[in-house]
N, C-alpha and C positions, 0 to 999 in steps of 0.2 A: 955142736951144741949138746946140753945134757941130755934133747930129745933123739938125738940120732942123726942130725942135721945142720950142718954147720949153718949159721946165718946169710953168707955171702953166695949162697946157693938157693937161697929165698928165690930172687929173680928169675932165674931160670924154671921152676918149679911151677912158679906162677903162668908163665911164659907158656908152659908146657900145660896148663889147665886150660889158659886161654883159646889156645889152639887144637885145642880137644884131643890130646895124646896121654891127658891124665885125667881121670874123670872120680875126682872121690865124689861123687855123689853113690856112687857103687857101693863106699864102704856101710854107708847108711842103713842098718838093718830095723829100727825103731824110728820114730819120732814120735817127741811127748811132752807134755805139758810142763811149766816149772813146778809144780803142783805135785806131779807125779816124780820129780826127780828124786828125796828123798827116799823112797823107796825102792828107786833103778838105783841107788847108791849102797844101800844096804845088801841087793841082790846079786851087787857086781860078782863075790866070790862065788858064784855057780853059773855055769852057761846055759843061756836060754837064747838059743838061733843064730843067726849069722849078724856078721855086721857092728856096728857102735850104734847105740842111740844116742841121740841128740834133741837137743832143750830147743823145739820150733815155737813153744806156746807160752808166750811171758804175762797173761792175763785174764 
């Protein structure tokens, strides 16, 4: 697919989280508010630590 991932390899991937041999929770380096995500969007072009942040707080 456009991401790097053909779709019909979804299942297996999942498969592989299930049973604990892929663990993206590792990639996780932030979690933040929707609140806050405008501003993690403007900041994208400069690196600040390891990891992706991600939107845990929608209220």
């Amino acid at each position: 697919g456009s991401h790097g991932m053909q779709a019909y390899r979804y299942s297996a991937m999942m498969e592989m989280i299930r049973t604990g041999k892929l663990k993206p929770e590792l990639l996780v380096g932030k979690r933040i508010s929707l609140e806050e995500a405008p501003a993690a969007l403007m900041a994208m072009g400069g690196f600040e630590g390891i990891g992706i942040g991600v939107v845990t707080k929608f209220g």
